[in-house]
FINUDREN-791336 format. One record per residue (C-alpha): x, y, z. Coordinates in steps of 0.02 Angstrom, whole numbers, padded with zeros to 5 digits, always signed. Layout:
% FINUDREN-791336
XYZ ...
***
This chain:
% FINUDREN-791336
-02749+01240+03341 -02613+01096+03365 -02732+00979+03273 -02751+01091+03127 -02555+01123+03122 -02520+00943+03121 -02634+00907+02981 -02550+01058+02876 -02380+00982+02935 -02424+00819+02877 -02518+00883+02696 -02339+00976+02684 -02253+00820+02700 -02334+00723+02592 -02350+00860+02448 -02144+00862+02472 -02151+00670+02473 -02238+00673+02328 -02144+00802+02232 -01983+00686+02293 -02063+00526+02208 -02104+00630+02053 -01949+00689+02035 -01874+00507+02047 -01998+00461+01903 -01949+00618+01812 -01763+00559+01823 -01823+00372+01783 -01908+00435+01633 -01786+00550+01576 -01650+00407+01603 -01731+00253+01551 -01872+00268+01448 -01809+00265+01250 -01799+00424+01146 -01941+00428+01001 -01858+00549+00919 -01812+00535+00722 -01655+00597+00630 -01715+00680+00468 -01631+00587+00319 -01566+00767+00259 -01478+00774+00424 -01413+00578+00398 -01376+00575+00248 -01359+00765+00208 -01405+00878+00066 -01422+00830-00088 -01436+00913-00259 -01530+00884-00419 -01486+00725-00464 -01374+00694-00314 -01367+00530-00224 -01271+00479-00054 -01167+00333-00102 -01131+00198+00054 -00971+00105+00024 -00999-00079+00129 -00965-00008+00282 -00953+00171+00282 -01060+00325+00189 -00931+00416+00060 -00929+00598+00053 -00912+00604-00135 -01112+00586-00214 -01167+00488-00360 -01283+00540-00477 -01427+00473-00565 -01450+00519-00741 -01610+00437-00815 -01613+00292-00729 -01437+00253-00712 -01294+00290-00613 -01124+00355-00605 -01016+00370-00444 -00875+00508-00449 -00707+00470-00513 -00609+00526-00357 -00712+00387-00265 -00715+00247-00389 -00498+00265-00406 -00493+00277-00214 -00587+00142-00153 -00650+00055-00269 -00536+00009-00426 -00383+00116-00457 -00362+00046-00616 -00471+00170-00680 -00348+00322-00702 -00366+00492-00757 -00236+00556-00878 -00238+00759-00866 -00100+00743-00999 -00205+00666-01127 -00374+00698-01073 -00443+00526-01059 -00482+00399-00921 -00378+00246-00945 -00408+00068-00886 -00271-00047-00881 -00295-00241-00900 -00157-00375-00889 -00143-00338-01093 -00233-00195-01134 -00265-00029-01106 -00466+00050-01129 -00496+00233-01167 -00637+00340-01148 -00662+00514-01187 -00762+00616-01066 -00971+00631-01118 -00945+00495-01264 -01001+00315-01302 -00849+00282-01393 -00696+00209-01308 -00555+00130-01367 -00460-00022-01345 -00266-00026-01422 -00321+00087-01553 -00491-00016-01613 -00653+00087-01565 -00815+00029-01493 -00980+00103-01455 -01052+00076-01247 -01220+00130-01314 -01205+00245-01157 -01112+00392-01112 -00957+00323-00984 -00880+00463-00916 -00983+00613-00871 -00927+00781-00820 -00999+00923-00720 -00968+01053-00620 -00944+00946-00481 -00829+00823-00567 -00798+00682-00667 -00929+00516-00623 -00895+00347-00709 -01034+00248-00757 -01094+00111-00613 -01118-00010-00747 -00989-00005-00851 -00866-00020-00688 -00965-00161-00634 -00926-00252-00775 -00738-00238-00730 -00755-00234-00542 -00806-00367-00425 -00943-00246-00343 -01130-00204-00363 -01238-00070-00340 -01418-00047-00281 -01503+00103-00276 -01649+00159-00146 -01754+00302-00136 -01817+00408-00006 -01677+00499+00000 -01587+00423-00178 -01441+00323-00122 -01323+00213-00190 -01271+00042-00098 -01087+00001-00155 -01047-00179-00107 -00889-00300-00152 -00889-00455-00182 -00782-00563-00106 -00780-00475+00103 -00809-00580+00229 -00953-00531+00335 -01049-00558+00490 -01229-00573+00430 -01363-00612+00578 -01553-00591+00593 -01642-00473+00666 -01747-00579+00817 -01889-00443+00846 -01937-00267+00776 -01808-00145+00808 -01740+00039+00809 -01600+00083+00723 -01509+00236+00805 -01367+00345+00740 -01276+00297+00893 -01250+00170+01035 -01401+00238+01164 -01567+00235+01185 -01577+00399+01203 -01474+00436+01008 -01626+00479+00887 -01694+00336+00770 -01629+00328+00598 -01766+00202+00522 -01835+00021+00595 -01796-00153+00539 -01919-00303+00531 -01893-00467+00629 -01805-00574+00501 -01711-00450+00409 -01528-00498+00382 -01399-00335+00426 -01211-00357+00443 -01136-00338+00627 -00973-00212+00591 -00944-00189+00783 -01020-00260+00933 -00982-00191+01099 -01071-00264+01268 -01235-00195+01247 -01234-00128+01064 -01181-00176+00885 -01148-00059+00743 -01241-00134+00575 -01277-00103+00424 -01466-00122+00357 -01502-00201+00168 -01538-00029+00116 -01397+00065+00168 -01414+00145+00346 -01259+00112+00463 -01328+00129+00664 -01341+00051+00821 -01457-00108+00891 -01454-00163+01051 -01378-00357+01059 -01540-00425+01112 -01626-00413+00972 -01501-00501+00868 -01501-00674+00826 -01386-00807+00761 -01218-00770+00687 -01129-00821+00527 -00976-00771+00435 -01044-00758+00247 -00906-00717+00079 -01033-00642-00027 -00998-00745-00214 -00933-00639-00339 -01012-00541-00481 -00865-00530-00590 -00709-00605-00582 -00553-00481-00611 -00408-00510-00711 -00298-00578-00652 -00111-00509-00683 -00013-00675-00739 +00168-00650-00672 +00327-00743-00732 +00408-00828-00600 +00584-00929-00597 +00608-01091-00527 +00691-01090-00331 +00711-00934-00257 +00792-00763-00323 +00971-00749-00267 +00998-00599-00338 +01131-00461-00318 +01142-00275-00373 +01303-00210-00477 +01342-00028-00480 +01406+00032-00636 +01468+00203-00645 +01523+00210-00829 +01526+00109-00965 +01688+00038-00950 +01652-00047-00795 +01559-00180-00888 +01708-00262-00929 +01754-00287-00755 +01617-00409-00728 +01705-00568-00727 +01818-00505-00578 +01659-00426-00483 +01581-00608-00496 +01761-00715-00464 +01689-00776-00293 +01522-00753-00318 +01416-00908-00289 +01233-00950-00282 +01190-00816-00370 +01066-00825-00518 +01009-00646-00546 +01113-00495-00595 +01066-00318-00609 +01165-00175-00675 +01123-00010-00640 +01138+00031-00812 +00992+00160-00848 +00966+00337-00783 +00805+00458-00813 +00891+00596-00882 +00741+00726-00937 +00569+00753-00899 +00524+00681-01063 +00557+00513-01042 +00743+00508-01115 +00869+00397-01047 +01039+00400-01018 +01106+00229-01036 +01278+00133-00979 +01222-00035-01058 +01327-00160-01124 +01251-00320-01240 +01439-00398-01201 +01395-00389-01023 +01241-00504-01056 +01335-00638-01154 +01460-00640-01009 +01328-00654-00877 +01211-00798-00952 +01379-00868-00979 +01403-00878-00806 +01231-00942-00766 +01158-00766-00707 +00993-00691-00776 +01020-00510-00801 +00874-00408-00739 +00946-00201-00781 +00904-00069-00670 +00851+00090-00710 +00834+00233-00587 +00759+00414-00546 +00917+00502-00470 +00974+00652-00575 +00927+00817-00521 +00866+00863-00685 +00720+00752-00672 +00545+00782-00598 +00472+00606-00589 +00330+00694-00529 +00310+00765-00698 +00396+00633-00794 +00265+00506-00735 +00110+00618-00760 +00142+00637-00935 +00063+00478-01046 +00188+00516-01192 +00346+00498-01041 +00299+00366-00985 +00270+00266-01148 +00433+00331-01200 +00527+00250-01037 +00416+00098-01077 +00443+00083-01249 +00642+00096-01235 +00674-00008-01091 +00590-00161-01164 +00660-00120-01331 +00831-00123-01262 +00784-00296-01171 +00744-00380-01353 +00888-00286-01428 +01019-00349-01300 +00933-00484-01248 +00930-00462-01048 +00786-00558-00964 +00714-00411-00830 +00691-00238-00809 +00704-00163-00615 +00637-00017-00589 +00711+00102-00434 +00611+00241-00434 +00643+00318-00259 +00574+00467-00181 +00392+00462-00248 +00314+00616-00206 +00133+00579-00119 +00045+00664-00281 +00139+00562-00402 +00053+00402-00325 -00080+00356-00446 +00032+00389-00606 +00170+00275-00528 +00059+00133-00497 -00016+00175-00672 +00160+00173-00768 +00197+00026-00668 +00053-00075-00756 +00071-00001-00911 +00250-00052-00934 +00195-00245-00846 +00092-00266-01029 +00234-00238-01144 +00336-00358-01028 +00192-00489-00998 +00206-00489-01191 +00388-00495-01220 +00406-00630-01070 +00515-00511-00975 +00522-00522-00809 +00480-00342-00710 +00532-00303-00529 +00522-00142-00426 +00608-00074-00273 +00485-00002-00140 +00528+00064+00038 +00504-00050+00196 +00314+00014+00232 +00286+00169+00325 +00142+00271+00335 +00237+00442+00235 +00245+00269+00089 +00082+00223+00071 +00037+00303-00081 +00174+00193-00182 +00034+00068-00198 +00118-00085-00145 -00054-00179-00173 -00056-00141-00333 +00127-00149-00382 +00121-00336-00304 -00026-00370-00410 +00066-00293-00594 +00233-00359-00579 +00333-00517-00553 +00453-00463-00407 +00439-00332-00292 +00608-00309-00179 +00591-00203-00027 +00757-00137+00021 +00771-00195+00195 +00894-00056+00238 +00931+00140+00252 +00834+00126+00429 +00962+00254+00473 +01034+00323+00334 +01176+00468+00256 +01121+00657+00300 +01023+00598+00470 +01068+00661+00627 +01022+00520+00717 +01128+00383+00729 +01075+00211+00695 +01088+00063+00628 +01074+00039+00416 +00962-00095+00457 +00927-00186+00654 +00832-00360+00646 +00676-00285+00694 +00653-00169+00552 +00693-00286+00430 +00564-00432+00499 +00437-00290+00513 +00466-00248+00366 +00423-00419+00274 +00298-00444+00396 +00188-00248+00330 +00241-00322+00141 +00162-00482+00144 -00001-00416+00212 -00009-00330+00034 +00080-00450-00075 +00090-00639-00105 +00252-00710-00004 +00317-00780-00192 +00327-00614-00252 +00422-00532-00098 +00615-00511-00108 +00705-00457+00043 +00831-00313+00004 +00988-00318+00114 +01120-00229+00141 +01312-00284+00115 +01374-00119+00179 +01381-00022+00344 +01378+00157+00391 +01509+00232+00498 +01461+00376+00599 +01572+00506+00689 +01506+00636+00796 +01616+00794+00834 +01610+00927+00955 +01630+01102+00877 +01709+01257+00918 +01548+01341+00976 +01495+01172+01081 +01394+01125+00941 +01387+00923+00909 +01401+00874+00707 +01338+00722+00668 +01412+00635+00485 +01426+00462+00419 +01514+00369+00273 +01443+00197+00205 +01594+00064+00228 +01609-00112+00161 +01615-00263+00264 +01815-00289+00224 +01840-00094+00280 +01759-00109+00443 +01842-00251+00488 +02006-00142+00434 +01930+00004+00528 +01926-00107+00719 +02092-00193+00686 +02181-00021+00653 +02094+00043+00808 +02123-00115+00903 +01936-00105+00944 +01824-00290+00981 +01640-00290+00945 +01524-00338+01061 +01342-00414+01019 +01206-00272+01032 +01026-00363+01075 +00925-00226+01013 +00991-00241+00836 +01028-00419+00820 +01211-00358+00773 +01390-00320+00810 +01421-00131+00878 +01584-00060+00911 +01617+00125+00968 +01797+00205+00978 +01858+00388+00965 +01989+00426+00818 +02147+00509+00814 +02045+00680+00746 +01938+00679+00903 +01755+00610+00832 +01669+00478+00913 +01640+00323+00805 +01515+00183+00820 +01473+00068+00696 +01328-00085+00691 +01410-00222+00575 +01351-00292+00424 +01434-00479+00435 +01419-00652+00429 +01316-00672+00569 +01171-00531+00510 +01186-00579+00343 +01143-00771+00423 +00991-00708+00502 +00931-00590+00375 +00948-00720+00242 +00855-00861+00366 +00678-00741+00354 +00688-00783+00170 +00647-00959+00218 +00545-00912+00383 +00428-00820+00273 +00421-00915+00123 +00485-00774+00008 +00513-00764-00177 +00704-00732-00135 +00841-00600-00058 +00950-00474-00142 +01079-00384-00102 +01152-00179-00110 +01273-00189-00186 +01398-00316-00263 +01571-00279-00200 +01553-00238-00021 +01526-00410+00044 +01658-00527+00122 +01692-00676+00021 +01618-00783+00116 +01441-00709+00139 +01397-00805-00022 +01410-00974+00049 +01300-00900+00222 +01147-00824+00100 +01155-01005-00003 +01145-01105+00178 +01011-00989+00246 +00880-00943+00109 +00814-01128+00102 +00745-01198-00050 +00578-01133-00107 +00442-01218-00066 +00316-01170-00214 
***
């Protein structure tokens, strides 16, 4: 009986044993051994309709579709301005599709051959712009023969492989056979399999995986191991853009706003300037949007231009977007506005004879951001033509900013200024500086990643802002401020026998006092010391120039600092 129970004892154990070691294997297989499984291309690449086609964009798969219309294809609208050349721009006002070169301007009609080129017509021998229900799609290759892209087209499912031409990529071979899974694991499903030998591009490689793209579109995971070699390739070019040929002055751009309010202040321009040096570019605010329509209210003075060449200045007038009775949003939406702005400022340039045009359009609202950038290269023709020179103010770079463009706006005009200042700024309740070191260096730094340095001018400020804070009755705290020039600050701390002291953070003099009404006052200077170091990143960095808001509120002897700091140019 104890012999029998001993053998059941020991069949028991080993039947547990051998559960135990199945399990293991179980766990082993479960952990270890790769997944066979496939993702469907309908899951991949999702569902598509009649016609349909998912488009890949280098390095990412859109989620706008092309279609493919006997053979040939057309990508939608909303991706081809996004991504892949805004200079193809939808005009609602119109009802055509405009492409803007450095001297002309193309239109096509929706579901025609025809298009137009500065009023001469022409035949594609192919519908350009399609519509449907789903949208407007521009022909791949008509765009291809202004972009520097190409297309390929697979089936099983349709897609469309959207390359450029001139990324830098890291192209290696694959060394063996290999899965390519949706994610990093070997237990993500399999989206398709690569040969040994095929070429993909690495777009991330982590320790054990790299993200690639295959020749024919699919973006997944290998593991490392089964890459080989590495090289960084620039794909060559299918078609060289145009180029936007800009008209630059010799040296750097020492240029300085002047605010007229009314006409008669033009004749106070040889005081303004009395002892002004270094300068060589003027600009009077002379022009103000006054109408949705494009009219213009105007404070310009052809006197004011003899004077100034006179004195050995360029003028370059400025024209702005601040009257409450004007929606840029609208104004700029609207082809016939926006020739009508166009057409008058560069008249008045020929008429009076002024050399630039500035454009201060401030307060861009986010949906306004294609037909800014698209007046902005419309009006760079007519100047390009007439040889005048065209600048814009733009914000220092934020994100809420992005959609000014500044890519493109460094690309269409001659000069692009970013005002360097307003960090903190009248109506905030937080109280600041109008412009610390920090934000104006990252400021040049964000520009020059989307301009050329020869085209940047730094925008500074000759002016400070005061602020007072003030308890109320109810225990309340107001906050207010007043902009003060550099002579009137100085008057401000002498009257309250107050002595600045250096404040690191800002890279400039702060003083704080309380006045005889009861507010607390503090005040970051604008003097000869910031202006020294503002005007030394001109030549740190190489830039086209410096100017400065707003003639009259400097010291005297700020001219001589920006001349001894800005370096000559070395282009």
């Amino acid at each position: 009986m104890k012999k029998t129970e001993n053998t059941l004892f020991r069949l028991l154990a080993a039947v547990i044993a051998g559960l135990g070691i199945l399990s293991i294997l179980i766990v082993c297989l479960v952990k270890y051994v790769p997944s066979g499984k496939h993702m469907s291309a309908e899951d991949y690449f999702g569902t598509l309709g009649e016609n349909e086609a998912a488009v890949i964009v280098q390095d990412h798969m859109a989620q706008e579709r092309a279609l493919i219309l006997d053979g040939s294809v057309y990508l939608d609208y909303t991706l081809v301005q996004r991504e892949l050349n805004p200079r193809f721009h939808w005009d609602a006002s119109v009802g055509l599709l405009l492409f803007t070169t450095a001297e002309q301007i193309f239109e096509f009609a929706p579901d025609s051959a025809a298009y137009t080129v500065d009023g001469e017509s022409f035949d594609a021998g192919y519908e350009i712009l399609k519509t449907t229900s789903a949208g407007m799609f521009l022909s791949a290759n008509f765009l291809q023969q202004y972009s520097d892209l190409r297309c390929e087209v697979f089936d099983g499912p349709p897609r469309v492989m959207v390359t450029f031409g001139t990324t830098e990529i890291r192209a290696v071979q694959m060394r063996r056979d290999s899965a390519v899974r949706y994610q990093g694991g070997i237990k993500s499903p399999i989206l398709t399999t690569v040969e040994s030998g095929t070429q993909v591009t690495v777009l991330d490689q982590m320790k054990k995986w790299s993200q690639i793209v295959t020749p024919d579109g699919y973006i997944g995971y290998v593991k490392n191991r089964c890459l080989k070699g590495s090289v960084s390739t620039v794909v060559t070019e299918t078609y060289y853009h145009s180029e936007y040929p800009s008209i630059h002055q010799e040296g750097r751009v020492n240029l300085v706003w002047h605010q007229i309010d009314y006409p008669g202040m033009n004749a106070e321009l040889e005081e303004d300037i009395a002892a002004m040096s270094g300068v060589n570019v003027i600009s009077p605010t002379w022009y103000f949007l006054s109408d949705n329509a494009g009219n213009i209210e105007s404070f310009a003075d052809a006197s004011y231009v003899e004077r100034a060449h006179a004195a050995g200045l360029q003028v370059w007038a400025l024209i702005s977007n601040f009257s409450e009775n004007v929606s840029t949003t609208a104004l700029l939406a609207s082809r016939q506005a926006r020739q009508t702005v166009q057409n008058y400022l560069v008249g008045q340039a020929l008429e009076l004879g002024f050399d630039g045009i500035n454009i201060d359009f401030e307060g861009i609202a986010q949906e306004a951001g294609y037909d800014y950038a698209q007046f902005m290269r419309e009006l760079s023709i007519l100047c390009r033509k007439n040889q005048i020179v065209l600048s814009v103010d733009v914000p220092v770079p934020m994100d809420f900013s992005r959609h000014y463009h500044r890519d493109e706006l460094g690309a269409v005009c001659d000069y692009v200024m970013v005002m360097g200042y307003d960090e903190h700024y009248a109506g905030s309740d937080i109280v600041g500086s109008v412009a610390s070191m920090d934000f104006e260096i990252t400021g040049i730094e964000n520009m020059l990643t989307e301009m050329p340095k020869e085209k940047l001018i730094s925008g500074i400020p000759f002016y400070s802002r005061l602020w007072y804070t003030q308890t109320l009755e109810d225990g309340t705290q107001q906050v207010t401020s007043e902009a003060v020039s550099m002579k009137y600050a100085e008057q401000l701390l002498a009257e309250n026998g107050v002595t600045p002291v250096y404040d690191e953070s800002t890279g400039q003099q702060y003083a704080e006092w309380t006045d005889a009404e009861g507010r607390f006052c503090q005040i970051w200077l604008e003097d000869d010391s910031s202006i020294a170091q503002r005007a030394a990143l001109v030549s740190q960095y190489d830039l086209g120039g410096i100017a400065a808001w707003v003639l009259g509120n400097e010291k005297d002897s700020v001219w001589q600092v920006i001349q001894d700091n800005i370096g000559q140019t070395t282009q």
